[in-house]
C-alpha positions in Angstrom: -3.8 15.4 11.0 -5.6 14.2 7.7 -3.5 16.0 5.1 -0.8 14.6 3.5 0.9 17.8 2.9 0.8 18.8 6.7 2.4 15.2 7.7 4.8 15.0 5.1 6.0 19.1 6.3 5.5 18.0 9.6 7.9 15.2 9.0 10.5 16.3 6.6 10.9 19.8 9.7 11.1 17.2 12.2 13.0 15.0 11.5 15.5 17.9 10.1 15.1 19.1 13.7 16.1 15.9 15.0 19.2 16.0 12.3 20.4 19.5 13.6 20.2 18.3 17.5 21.6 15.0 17.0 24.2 16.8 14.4 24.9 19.5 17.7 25.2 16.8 20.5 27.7 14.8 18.1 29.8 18.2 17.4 29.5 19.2 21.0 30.9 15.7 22.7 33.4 15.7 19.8 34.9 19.4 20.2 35.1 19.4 23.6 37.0 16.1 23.4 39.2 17.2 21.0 39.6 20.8 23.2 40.4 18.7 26.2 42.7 16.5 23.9 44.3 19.9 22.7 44.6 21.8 25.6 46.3 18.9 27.7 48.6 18.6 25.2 49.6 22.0 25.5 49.5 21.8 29.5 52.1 19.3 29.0 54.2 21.3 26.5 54.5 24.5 28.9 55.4 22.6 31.7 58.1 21.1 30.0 59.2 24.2 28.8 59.0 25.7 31.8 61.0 23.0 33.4 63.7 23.0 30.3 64.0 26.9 30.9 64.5 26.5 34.8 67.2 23.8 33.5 69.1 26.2 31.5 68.8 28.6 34.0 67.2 31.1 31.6 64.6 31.8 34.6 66.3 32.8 37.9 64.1 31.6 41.1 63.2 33.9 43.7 62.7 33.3 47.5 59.7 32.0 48.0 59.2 34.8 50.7 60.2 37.8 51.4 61.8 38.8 54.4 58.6 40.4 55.4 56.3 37.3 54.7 55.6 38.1 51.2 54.4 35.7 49.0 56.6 35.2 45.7 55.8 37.7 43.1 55.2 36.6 39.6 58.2 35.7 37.6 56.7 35.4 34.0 53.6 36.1 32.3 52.3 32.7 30.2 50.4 35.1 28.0 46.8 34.1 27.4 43.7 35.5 25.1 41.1 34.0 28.2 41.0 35.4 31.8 43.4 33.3 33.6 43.2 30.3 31.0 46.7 28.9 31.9 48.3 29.6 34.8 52.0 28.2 36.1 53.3 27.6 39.9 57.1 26.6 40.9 57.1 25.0 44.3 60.4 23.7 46.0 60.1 19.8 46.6 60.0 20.9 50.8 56.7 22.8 50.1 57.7 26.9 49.3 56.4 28.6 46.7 59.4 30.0 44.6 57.7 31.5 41.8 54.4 31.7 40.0 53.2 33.7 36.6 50.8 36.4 36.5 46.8 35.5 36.9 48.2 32.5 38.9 46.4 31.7 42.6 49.0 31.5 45.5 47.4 28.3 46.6 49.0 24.9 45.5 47.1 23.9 42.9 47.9 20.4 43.0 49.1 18.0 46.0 50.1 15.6 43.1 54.1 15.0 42.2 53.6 14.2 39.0 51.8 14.2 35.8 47.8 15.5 35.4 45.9 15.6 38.2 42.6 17.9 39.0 41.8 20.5 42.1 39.7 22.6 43.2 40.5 25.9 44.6 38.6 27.9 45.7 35.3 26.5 44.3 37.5 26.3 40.9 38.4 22.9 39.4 41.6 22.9 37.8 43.2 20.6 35.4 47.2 20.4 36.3 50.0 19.0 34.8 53.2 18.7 37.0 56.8 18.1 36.4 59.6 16.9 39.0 62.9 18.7 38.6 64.8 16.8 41.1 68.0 18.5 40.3 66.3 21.9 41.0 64.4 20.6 44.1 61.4 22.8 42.2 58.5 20.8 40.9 56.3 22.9 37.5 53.0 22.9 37.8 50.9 24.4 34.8 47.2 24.6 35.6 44.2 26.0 33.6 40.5 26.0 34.8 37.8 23.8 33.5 35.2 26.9 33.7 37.5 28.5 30.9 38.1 24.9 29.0 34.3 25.2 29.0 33.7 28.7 28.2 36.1 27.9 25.4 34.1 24.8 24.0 30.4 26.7 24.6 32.0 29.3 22.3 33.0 27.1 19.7 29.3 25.5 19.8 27.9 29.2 19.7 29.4 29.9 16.5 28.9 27.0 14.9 24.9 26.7 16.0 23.8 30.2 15.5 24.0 30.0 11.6 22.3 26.7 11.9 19.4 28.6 14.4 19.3 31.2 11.5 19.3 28.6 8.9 16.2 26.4 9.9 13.5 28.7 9.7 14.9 29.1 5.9 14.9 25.2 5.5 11.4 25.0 6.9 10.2 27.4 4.6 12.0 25.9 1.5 10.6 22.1 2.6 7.1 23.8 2.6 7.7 25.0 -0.7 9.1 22.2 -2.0 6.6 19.5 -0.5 3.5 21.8 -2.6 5.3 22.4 -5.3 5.8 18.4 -5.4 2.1 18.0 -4.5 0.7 20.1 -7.2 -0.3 17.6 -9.5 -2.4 15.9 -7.4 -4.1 19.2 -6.5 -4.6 19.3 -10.4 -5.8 16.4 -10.8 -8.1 16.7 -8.0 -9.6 19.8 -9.9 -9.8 18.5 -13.1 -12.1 15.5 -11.5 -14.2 18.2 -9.7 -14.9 20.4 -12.6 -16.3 17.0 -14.8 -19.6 16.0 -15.3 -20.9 13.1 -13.9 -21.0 11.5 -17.5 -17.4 12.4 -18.5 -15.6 9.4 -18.3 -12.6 10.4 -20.3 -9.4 9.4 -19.2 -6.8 11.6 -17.1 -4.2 13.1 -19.3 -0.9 10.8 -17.6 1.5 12.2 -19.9 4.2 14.4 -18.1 2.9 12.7 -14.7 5.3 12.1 -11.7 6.0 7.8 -11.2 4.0 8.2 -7.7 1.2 9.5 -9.5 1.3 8.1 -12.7 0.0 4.6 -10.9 -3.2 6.3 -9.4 -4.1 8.1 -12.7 -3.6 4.8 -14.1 -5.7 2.7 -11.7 -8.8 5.8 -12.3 -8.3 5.7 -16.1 -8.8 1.9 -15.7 -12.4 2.8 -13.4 -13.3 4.9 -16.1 -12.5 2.4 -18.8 -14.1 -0.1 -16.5 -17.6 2.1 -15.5 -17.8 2.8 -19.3 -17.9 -0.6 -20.5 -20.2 -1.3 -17.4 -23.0 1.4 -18.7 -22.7 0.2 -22.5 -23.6 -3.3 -21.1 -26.6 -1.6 -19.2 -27.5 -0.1 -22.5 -27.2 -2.8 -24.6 -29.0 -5.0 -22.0 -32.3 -2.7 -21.8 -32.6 -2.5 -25.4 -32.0 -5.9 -25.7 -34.7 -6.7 -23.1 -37.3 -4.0 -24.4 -36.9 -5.6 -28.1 -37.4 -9.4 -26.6 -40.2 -8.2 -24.1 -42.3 -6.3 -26.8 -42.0 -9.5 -29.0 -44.2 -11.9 -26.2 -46.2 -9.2 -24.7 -47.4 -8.5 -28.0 -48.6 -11.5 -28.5 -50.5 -11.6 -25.3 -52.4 -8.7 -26.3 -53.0 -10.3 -29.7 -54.5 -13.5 -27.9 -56.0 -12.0 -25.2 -58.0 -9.4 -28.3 -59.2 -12.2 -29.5 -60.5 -14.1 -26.8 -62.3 -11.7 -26.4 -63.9 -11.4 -29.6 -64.7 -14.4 -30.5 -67.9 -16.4 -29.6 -66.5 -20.0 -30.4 -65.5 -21.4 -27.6 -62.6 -23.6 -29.5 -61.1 -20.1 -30.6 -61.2 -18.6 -26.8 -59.7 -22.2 -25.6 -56.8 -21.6 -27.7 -56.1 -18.6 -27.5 -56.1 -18.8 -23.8 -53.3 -21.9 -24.3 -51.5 -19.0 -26.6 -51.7 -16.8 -23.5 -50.3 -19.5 -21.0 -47.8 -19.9 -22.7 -46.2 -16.3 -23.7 -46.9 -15.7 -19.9 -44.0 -18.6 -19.3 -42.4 -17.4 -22.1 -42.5 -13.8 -20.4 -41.5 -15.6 -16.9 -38.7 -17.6 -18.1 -37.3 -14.5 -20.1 -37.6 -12.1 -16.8 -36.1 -14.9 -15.0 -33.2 -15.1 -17.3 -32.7 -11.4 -17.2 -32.8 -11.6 -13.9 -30.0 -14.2 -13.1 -27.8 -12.3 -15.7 -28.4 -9.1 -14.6 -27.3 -10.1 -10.8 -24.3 -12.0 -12.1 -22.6 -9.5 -14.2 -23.2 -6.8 -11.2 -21.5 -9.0 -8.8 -25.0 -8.7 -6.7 -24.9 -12.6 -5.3 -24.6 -13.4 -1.9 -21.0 -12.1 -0.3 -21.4 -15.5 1.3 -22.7 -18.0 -1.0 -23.9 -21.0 0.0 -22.3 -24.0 -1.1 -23.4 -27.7 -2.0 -21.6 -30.9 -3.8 -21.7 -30.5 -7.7 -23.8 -33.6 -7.4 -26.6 -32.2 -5.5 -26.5 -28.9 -7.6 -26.9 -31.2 -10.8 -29.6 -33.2 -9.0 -31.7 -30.0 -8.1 -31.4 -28.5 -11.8 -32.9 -31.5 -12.9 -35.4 -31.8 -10.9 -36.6 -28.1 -11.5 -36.7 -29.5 -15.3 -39.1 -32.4 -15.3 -41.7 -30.7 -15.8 -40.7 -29.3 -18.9 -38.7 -32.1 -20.0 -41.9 -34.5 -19.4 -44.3 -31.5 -21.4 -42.0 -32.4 -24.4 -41.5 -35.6 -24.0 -37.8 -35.9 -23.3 -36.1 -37.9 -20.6 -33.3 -36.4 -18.9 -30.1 -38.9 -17.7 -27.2 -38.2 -15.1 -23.9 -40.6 -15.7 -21.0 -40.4 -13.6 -17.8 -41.1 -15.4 -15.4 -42.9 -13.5 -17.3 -42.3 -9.9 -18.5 -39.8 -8.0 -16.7 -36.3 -8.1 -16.0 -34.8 -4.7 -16.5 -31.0 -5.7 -18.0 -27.8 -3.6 -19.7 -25.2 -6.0 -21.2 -21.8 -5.3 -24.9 -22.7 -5.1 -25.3 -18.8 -6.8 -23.1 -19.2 -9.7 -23.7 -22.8 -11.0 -27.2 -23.2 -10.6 -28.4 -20.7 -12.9 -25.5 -22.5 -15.4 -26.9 -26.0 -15.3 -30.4 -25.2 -14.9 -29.7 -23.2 -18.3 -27.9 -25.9 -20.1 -30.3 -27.9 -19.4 -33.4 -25.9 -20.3 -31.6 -25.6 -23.4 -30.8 -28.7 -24.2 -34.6 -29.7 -23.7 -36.3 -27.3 -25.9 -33.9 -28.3 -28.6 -34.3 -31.7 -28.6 -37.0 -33.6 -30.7 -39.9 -35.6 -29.1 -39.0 -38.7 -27.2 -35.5 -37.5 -27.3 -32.7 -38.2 -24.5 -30.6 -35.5 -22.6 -27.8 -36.8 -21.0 -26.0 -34.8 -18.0 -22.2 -36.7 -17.6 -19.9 -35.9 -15.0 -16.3 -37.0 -15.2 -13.2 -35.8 -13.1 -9.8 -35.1 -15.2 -7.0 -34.8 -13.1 -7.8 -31.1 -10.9 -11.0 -30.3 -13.0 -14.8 -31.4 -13.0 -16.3 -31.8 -16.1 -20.2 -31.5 -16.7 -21.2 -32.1 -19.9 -25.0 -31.7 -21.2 -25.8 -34.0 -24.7 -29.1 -33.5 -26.5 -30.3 -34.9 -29.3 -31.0 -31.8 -31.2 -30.5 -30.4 -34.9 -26.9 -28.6 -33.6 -25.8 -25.5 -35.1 -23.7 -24.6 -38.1 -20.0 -23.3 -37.5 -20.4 -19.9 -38.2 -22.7 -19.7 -35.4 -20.9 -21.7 -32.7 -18.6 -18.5 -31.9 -21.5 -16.4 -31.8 -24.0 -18.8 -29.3 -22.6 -17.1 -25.6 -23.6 -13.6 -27.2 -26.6 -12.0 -25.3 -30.3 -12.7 -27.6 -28.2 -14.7 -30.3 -30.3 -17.8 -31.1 -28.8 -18.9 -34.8 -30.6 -20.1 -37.9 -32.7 -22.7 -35.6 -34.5 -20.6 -33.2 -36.5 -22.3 -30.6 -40.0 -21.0 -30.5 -39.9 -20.7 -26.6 -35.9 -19.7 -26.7 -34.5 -16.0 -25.7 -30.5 -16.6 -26.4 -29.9 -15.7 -23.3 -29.3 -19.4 -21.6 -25.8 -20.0 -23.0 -24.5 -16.2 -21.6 -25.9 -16.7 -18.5 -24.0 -19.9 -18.5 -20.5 -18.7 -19.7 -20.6 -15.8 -17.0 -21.8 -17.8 -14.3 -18.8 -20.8 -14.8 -16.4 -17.8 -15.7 -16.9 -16.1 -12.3 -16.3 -19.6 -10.7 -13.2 -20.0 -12.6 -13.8 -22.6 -15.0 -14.8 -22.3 -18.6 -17.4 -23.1 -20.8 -16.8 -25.4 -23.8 -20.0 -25.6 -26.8 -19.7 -28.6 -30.1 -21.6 -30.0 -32.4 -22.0 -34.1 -31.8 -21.4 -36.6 -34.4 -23.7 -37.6 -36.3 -26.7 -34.8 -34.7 -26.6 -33.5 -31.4 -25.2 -30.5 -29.4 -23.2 -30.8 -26.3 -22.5 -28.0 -23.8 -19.6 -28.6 -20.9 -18.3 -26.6 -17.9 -15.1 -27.3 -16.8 -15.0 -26.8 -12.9 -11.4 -26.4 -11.3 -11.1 -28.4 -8.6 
């Protein structure tokens, strides 16, 4: 059964059901406990009587046959609203019947001398109670059947289950009624989110909601909230991209236009030089796009690859000699205080350093020195990238991890996209990313890695 509303009816009747049964067997074993508890009392009390009146001699005993064989007629009538619920024998201690009350069987019904004891006569069970009256020479014997004691106790459970039988169909009906009527504001708000447009991403009215639902309209206001953001991103970043794209490409047109019009050989030689380089321009800024793009959608591996922080800083500066050596800038790792033991997502931190770095190289001045440092602090790594460039001013250090923001010094091969991809990539892996101006010119970047 996949709806909620048929388990939760389901369960609510049944278990109801399960109530009323239970609730029946309990006041079943208990009446008829408390009938038996009851009725032997009063088995007791008549026989006592009996015997007190046979005392007193307010009952006179008869033969126990009659000069013709007759059995003793009845003597008394116990007076009873069931057929033959309680019925009383006198017996003389040698065995003769001496008297008996009306409804009562001429058989003994008891071969016991004394207090309760159970026959059966005539396929009848009997529950007897007997009294000794030595100074009669009579001994009382007050007897009902257990077919009437259960009769008795099935007609007390009769009336007490029949309103219950008519009763449950009404309590099934007002659980069904009560279990939609408590279920209707999820059917609302699954029509509300039917009847929206795919681009309505307004949030569910939660005012007036029930506690259990309040937390799932909560938790889809937040997806909304959350989907929203996620599309203004998209839109910022295609417009963002178009504008940076239509810059360099451009430019390649320009170059290529007049290549091909010129006749001087010099002219065509650079402008081909122009077009080399917007084409890496163009490569690095697709590249860029790329690596962000993946890491803000989450698209990495779902099993990353991992390698030693060392060997992740080693391979980001290899993939940078080439540009380091174009501009004439040497690139230098130190390790502060030893060698770091440290297992990075190869997905995450490599498009970080390898951005820090390419950074830090096109800023720097000819003949310049970028230094890479790694220290450990306690349960962080630290990795810190120096350069020997002009800095920035303090307005625009807040600003630098914004998408396409490049500051007063652009870089005539930068896209300001190096420093975001760097802050969401060390951000996913838990860690921070830390940007300052160095004393007396410089710029340093650091990612702080937990351990």
């Amino acid at each position: 059964m996949n709806s909620i509303r048929g388990r939760l009816i389901a369960i609510l009747i049944g278990t109801t059901g399960l109530v009323w049964l239970l609730a029946a067997a309990w006041i079943y074993l208990s009446t008829q406990a408390q009938v038996e508890h009851v009725l032997d009392a009063r088995l007791t009390e008549a026989a006592r009587m009996v015997n007190s009146l046979l005392t007193d001699h307010r009952i006179e005993l008869a033969m126990a046959e009659g000069e013709n064989g007759e059995t003793a007629a009845p003597i008394f009538d116990m007076g009873q609203p069931y057929e033959r619920q309680l019925s009383c024998q006198i017996w003389s201690l040698d065995g003769q019947l001496v008297g008996r009350s009306s409804g009562a069987p001429d058989t003994r019904l008891t071969d016991a001398t004394q207090g309760f004891s159970e026959a059966t006569i005539a396929g009848e069970t009997w529950r007897v109670y007997t009294v000794e009256n030595p100074r009669l020479g009579v001994r009382v014997m007050v007897g009902d059947s257990l077919h009437v004691r259960d009769r008795l106790v099935g007609d007390v459970i009769k009336g007490l289950l029949l309103p219950a039988t008519i009763v449950l169909p009404v309590l099934a009906g007002m659980i069904w009624l009560s279990v939609r009527r408590g279920l209707a504001p999820l059917s609302e708000m699954a029509g509300t989110l039917s009847s929206r447009d795919a681009n309505d991403l307004r949030p569910l009215p939660s005012a007036g909601m029930p506690a259990e639902v309040a937390p799932a309209v909560n938790a889809l206001n937040g997806l909304f909230r959350r989907v929203d953001e996620a599309r203004e991103r998209e839109r910022n970043f295609t417009a963002f991209a178009a504008h940076e794209l239509k810059t360099p490409l451009a430019g390649l047109k320009t170059q290529a236009q007049i290549a091909l019009a010129s006749g001087d050989g010099a002219v065509q030689a650079n402008a081909l030089r122009q077009i080399a380089t917007g084409v890496d321009r163009t490569a690095r800024l697709a590249r860029q796009l790329l690596d962000l793009a993946s890491l803000e959608t989450g698209d990495g591996p779902a099993r990353s690859a991992r390698e030693d922080i060392s060997v992740a800083i080693g391979t980001a500066v290899a993939e940078m000699k080439p540009l380091a050596a174009a501009r004439n800038v040497a690139i230098e790792v130190e390790h502060v205080g030893g060698q770091p033991r440290l297992e990075v997502e190869t997905h995450r931190i490599s498009p970080a350093l390898r951005n820090l770095l390419e950074n830090a190289v096109n800023h720097s001045p000819e003949g310049a020195r970028v230094r890479c440092r790694i220290h450990q602090n306690g349960g962080t790594v630290l990795v810190s990238v120096e350069d020997e460039g002009p800095g920035v001013t303090e307005t625009e250090l807040p600003r630098l991890t914004e998408k396409f923001f490049r500051g007063r010094n652009k870089s005539t091969t930068g896209s300001g996209l190096g420093l975001a991809i760097a802050r969401t990539a060390v951000e996913q892996a838990g860690g921070e990313l830390r940007l300052a101006n160095r004393t007396p010119q410089g710029f340093v970047a650091t990612l702080v890695l937990p351990v």
